[in-house]
C-alpha positions in Angstrom: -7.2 3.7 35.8 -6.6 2.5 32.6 -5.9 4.9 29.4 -8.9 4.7 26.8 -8.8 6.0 23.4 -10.3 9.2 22.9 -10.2 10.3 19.4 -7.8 9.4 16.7 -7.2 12.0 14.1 -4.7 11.7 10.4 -3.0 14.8 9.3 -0.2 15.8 7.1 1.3 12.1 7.1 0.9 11.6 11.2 -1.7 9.4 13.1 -2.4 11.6 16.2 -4.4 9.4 19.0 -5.9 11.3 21.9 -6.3 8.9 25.3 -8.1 9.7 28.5 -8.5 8.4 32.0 -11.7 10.3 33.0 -13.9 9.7 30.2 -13.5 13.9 29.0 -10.0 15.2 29.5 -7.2 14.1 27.4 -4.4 12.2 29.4 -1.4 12.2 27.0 -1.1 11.9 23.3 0.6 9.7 21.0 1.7 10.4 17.4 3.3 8.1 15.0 3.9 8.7 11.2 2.3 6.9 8.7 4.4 4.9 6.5 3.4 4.6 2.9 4.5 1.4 1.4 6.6 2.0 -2.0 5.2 -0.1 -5.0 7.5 -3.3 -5.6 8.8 -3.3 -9.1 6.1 -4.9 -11.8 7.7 -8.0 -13.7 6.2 -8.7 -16.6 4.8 -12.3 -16.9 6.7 -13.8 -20.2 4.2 -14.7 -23.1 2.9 -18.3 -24.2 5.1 -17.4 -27.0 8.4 -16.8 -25.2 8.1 -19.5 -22.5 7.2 -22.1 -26.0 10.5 -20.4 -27.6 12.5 -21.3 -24.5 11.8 -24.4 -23.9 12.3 -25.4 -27.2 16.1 -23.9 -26.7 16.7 -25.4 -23.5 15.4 -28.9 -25.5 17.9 -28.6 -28.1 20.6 -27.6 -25.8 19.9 -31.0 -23.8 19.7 -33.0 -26.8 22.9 -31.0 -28.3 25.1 -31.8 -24.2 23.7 -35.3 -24.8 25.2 -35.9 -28.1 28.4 -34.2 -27.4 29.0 -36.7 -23.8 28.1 -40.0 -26.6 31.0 -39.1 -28.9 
């Protein structure tokens, strides 16, 4: 017979899940731990401000490379 799933029960961290063959009885138990997943680090999003700022660098550097190769 196959095992059914009985009762399934968290505790202290652990996932406990009770299986039976007749219905009443448990059959075997399995228990695995529960992994909490860690937060990735937050990067901030750069402001209309900044990005503005740094394209207008990365402009003048292109315009400044393209000057120095006509020379």
């Amino acid at each position: 017979m196959t095992p059914v799933l009985l009762r399934s029960i968290e505790e202290n961290g652990m996932l406990k899940e009770e299986f039976t063959e007749d219905g009443k009885t448990v059959s075997h138990t399995v228990i695995t731990s529960i992994i909490q997943e860690q937060p990735g680090p937050i990067t901030e999003t750069p402001t209309l401000e900044e990005m503005q700022t740094q394209t207008l660098l990365n402009t003048e550097y292109l315009v400044v490379m393209s000057e120095i190769e006509n020379v």
